[in-house]
Each structure stands twice: as C-alpha cells, then as structure tokens.
C-alpha positions as CSV (number, residue, x, y, z in Angstrom):
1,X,52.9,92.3,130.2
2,X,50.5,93.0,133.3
3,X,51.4,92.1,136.5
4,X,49.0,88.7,137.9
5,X,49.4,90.1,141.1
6,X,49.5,93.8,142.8
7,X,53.0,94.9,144.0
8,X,55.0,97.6,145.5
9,X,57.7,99.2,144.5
10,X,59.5,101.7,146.6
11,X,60.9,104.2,144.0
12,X,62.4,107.3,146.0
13,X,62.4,106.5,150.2
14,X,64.9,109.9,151.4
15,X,63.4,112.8,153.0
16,X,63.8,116.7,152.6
17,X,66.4,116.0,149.8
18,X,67.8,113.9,147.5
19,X,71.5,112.2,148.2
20,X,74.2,111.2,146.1
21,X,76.5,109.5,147.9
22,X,78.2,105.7,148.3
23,X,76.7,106.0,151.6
24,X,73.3,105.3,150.9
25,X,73.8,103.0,147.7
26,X,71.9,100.1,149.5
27,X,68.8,101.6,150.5
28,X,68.3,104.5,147.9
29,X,68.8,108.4,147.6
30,X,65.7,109.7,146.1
31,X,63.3,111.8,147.7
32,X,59.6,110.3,147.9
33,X,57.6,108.2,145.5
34,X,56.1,104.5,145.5
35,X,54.3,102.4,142.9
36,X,51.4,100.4,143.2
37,X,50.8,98.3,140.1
38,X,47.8,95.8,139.4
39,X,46.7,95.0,135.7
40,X,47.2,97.7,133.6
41,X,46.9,100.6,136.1
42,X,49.5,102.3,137.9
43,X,48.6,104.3,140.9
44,X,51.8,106.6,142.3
45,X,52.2,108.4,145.5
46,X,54.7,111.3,145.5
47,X,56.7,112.6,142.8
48,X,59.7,113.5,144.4
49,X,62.9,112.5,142.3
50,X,62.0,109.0,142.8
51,X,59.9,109.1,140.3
52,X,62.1,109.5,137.4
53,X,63.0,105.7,138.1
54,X,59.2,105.2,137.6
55,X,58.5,106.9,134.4
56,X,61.8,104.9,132.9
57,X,60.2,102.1,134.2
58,X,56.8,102.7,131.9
59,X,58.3,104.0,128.6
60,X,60.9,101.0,128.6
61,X,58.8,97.8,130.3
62,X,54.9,98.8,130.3
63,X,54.3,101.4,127.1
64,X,50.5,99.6,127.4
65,X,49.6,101.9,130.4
66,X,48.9,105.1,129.5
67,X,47.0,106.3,132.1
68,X,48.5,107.0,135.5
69,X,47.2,108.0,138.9
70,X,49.4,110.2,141.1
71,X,48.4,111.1,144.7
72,X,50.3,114.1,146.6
73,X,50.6,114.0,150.2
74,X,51.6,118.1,150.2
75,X,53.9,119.9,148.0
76,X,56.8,120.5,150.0
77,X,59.2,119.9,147.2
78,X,61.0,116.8,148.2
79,X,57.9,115.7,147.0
80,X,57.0,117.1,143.9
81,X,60.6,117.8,142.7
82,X,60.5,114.5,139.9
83,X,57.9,115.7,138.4
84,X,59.1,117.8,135.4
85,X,61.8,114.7,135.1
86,X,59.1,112.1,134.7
87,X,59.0,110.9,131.4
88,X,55.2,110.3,130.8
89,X,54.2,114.0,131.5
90,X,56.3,115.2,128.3
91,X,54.8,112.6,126.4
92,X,51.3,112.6,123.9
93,X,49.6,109.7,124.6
94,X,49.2,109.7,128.6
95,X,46.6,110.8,131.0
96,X,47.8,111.7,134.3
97,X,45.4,112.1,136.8
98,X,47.2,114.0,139.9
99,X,45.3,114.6,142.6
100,X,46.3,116.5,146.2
101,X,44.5,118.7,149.0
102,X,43.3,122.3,147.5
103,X,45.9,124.8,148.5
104,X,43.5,127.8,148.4
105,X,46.9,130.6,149.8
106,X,47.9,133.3,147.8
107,X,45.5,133.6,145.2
108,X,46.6,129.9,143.9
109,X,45.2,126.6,143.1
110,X,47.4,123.1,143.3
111,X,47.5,123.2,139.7
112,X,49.1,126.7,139.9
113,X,51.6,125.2,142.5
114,X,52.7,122.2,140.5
115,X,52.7,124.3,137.4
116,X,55.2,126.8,139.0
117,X,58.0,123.8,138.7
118,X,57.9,123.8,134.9
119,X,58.4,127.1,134.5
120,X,60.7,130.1,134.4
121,X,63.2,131.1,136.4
122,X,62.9,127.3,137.7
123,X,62.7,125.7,134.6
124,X,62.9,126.1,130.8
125,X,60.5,123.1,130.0
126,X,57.3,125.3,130.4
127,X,53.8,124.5,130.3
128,X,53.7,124.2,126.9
129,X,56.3,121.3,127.8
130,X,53.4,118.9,129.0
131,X,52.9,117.1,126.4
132,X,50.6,114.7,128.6
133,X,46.7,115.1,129.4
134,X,46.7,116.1,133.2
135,X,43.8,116.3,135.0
136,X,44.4,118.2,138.4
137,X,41.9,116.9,141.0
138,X,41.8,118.8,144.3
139,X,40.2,116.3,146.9
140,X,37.7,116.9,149.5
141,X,39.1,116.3,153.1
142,X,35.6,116.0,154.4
143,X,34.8,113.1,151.8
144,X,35.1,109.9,153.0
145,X,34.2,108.0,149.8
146,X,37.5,106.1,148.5
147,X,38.2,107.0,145.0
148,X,37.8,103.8,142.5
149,X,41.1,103.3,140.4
150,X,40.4,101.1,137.4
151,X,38.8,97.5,138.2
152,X,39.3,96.5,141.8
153,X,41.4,98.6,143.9
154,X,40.6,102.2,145.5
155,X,42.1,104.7,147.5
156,X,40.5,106.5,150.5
157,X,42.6,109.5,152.2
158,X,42.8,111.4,155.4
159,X,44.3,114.6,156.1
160,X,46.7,114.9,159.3
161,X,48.2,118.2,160.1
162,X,51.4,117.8,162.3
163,X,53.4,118.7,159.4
164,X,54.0,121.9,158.8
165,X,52.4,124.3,157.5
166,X,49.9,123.0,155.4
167,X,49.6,119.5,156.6
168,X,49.2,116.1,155.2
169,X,47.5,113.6,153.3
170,X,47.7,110.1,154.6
171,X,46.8,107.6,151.8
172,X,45.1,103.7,152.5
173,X,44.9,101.7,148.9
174,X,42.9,99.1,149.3
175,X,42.7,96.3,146.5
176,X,41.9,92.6,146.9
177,X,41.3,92.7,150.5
178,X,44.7,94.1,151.6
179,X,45.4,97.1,152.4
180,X,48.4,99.8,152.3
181,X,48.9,103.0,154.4
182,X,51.0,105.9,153.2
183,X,51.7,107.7,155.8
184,X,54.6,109.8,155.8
185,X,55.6,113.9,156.9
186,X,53.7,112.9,160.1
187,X,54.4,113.8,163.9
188,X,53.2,111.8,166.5
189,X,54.8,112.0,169.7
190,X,51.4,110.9,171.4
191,X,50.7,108.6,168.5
192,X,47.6,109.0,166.1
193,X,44.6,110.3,167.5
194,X,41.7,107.7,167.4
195,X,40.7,108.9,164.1
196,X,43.6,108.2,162.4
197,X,43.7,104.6,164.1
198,X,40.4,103.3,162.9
199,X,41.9,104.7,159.4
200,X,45.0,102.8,159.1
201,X,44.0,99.7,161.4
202,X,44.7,96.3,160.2
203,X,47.1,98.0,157.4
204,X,48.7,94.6,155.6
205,X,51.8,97.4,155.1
206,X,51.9,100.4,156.8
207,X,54.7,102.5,155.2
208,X,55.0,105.4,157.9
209,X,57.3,108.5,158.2
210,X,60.6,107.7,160.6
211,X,62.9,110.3,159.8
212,X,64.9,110.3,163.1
213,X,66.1,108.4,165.7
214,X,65.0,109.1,168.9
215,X,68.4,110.4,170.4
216,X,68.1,113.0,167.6
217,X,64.4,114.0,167.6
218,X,65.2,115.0,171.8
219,X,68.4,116.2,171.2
220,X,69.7,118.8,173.8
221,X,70.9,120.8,171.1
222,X,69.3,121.1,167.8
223,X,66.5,118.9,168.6
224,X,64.3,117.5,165.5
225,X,60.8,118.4,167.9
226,X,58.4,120.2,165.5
227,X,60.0,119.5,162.3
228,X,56.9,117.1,161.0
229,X,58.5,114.3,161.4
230,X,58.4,111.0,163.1
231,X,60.7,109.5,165.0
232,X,61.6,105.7,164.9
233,X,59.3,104.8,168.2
234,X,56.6,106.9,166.8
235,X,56.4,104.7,163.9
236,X,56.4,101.4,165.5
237,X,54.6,102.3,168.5
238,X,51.9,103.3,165.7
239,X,52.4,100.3,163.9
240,X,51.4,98.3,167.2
241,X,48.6,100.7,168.0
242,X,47.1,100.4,164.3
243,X,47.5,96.1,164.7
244,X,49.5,96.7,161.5
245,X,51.0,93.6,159.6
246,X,54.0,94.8,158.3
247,X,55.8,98.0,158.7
248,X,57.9,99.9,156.7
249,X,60.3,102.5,157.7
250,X,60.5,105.6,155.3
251,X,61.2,108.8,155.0
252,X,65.1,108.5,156.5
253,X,67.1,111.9,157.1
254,X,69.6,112.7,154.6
255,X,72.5,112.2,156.5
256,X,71.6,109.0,157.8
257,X,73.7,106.5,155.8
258,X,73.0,102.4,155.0
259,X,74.7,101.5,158.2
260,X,72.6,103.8,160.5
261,X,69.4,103.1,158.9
262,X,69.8,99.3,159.7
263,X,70.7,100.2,163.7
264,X,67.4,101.9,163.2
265,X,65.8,98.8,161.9
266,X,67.4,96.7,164.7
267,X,65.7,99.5,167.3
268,X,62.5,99.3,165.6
269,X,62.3,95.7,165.5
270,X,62.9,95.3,169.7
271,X,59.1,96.8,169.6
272,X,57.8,95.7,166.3
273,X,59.2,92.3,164.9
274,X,57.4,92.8,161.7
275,X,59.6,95.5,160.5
276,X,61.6,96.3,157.3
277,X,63.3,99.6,155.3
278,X,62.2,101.0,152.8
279,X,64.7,100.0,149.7
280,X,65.0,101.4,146.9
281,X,63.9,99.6,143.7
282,X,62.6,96.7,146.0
283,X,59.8,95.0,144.8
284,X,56.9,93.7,147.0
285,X,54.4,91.3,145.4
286,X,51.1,91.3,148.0
C-alpha cells in the first residue's frame, strides 16, 4: 500500500558502533540509516546495521518497491556495515541504486570498497551473493544539480570535510516543498561555513551529527576535539544559524545511554526549542 504522504523513519541513530544493551532500548542501538518513503520509492541514507530493520521492512510490508535509492555519506563502517544484512541486495528482483563520493586511494573505486564487505576473510556471502541489480554511482562534488528520484522529490548533496579522513557527504531531500538535511560525521566548532548555510537553510528537519556533549568534546583528559564529530551546541547553534524548523539529534556516542541522551535533549532545547532525538523505528509523516 503506498504511503499518501512522505515520511521518515529513523532506522539505525548510534554512532561508531552498534549497541546491545537495555540501556539504549528507548532510543535505538543501530549504527546509521534513515528512510524516506513517498509513493512507491524509497530513498535510504546509510547502511549501517540499521538497515537490516529496513530491508525487513520491504520484503514483509512493501514487496511492490523494488527499486531502492541508497546514498552514502562515507564508508567508515558504522555506515556501511548493514549492508551484506540487508535483505533486498540478496534478492532477484531489485535494483539498488547506491550512490557515494568517488574514493579514488589505493588503486580502488567505491564499488571496490563496498564490495570488500561481502567477501572473504570478512564474509562468506561473496559477490556472487548479490543477487540484486546494483548500480554504483560515484557523484560529482562539483555538481550542483540535485539528482531526481522517481516523480517529485530529489536530492542535492554537499561534500564537508571535518571528518576524517576522507570527509563527508551532507544530504538535502527535497520533495513537496519541504526539505530534509542529513548531516551527520560533521565537526563544527565555528559552525558551518557560509557555504554550507545557504545549503541547509530553511531545512523543515535538519537531522545533524551530535555525538557528545560538550563537557566531553573539551574534556581535560581524553578530549573528543578532532574526532569528526559534533558536539551538542554545535548542532543546535547550527540549527539556529541555518533558521532550521526542526532539529534532530543523531549520531549519539555508544556509551551514552536513554537517560543521558534525554539530559542532552533538555541542553539542546535551552538554545533550540524545536528539538527532538533521533528514535529508533519512529515514524515522521511530513
């Protein structure tokens, strides 16, 4: 049955790894990946282990779609790790269109990268294991032209590179006159250059990185500074820069639990009323 309106779904919302633990039962475990459905498309950013949920999500509820659209923001693998878990890339019948920043090191494409994951001594699926048609699209960071996804709704993309070493993709989908920024693995202790502004101003939903709290990111001993990441006050005070709508903190450190992410909320929200946490499974009809 498609969808009569778009809507979000936050899928995996952890950072560097996935958790397991009673801890975090509220607001979700897995590492990186949201939804974006309208009609009978599906466009996916990140395919860390949150993912799986997604593809268990299309072969029981939506086995009409078969042709998917997932954006990388970089391979790091808390964000690529669902991938040979997701249940649509060992399937016939699906066209996965997976698009990223060209890597261009060591001799390797992105498709080489990804590839590397579904194969030995990593994994005993193998290529041949793909049962899916993937297309691996390498985007252009000087192109500014957004990319059309089915009838109605595009996606544009910037590349940012405070995240080391290879940098970033930030992500604006933009369908029926509202607008949502991905922006997470960013590092913004001055906040975004002007650039980055114009991109993500007026976001309906900003979804941006805040893997620390403050205390932690300066700590006097083992500081967070230079890790990629944002703080809490980076996100909002972006949020406020950017005249965002909505903001929604993602990204959280592993060993933040339920209770610490909502102190976080409660900081965020002295700055920037507007602001929520990422859940997982939570669905967001916009």
């Amino acid at each position: 049955m498609q969808q009569k309106k778009p809507k979000l779904v936050f899928n995996g919302v952890r950072g560097s790894r996935p958790v397991a633990d009673k801890r975090v039962n509220k607001y979700g475990g897995n590492t990186s990946s949201i939804l974006v459905e309208k009609g009978d498309r599906i466009v996916i950013f990140d395919a860390g282990t949150g993912i799986i949920n997604i593809g268990d999500y299309l072969k029981k509820e939506r086995t009409d779609i078969k042709i998917l659209d997932i954006f990388l923001t970089h391979f790091h693998f808390d964000h690529i790790l669902g991938l040979p878990f997701f249940q649509p890339i060992l399937s016939r019948g699906y066209k996965i269109n997976i698009y990223s920043a060209p890597y261009n090191k060591d001799n390797r494409s992105a498709k080489d990268v990804i590839l590397t994951i579904f194969n030995q001594p990593y994994s005993p699926i193998s290529s041949e294991g793909i049962k899916a048609e993937i297309n691996f699209i390498e985007l252009d960071i000087n192109d500014k032209e957004p990319i059309p996804i089915g009838e109605g709704m595009s996606v544009a993309y910037q590349k940012n590179n405070s995240h080391p070493l290879c940098g970033v993709l930030i992500y604006k989908l933009t369908t029926e006159g509202k607008s949502i920024v991905y922006a997470t693995d960013v590092e913004t202790p001055g906040g975004f250059a002007g650039v980055t502004l114009d991109f993500i101003s007026g976001a309906d939903i900003l979804i941006h990185d805040s893997q620390y709290f403050d205390s932690h990111y300066d700590a006097a001993e083992s500081p967070k500074k230079g890790f990629g990441h944002s703080s809490v006050s980076m996100a909002v005070q972006n949020a406020k820069n950017a005249r965002a709508k909505t903001l929604y903190l993602f990204h959280y450190d592993p060993a933040y639990s339920d209770r610490e992410l909502e102190i976080m909320l409660k900081e965020a929200r002295k700055v920037f009323k507007n602001t929520f946490l990422s859940e997982e499974l939570k669905i967001i009809n916009f």
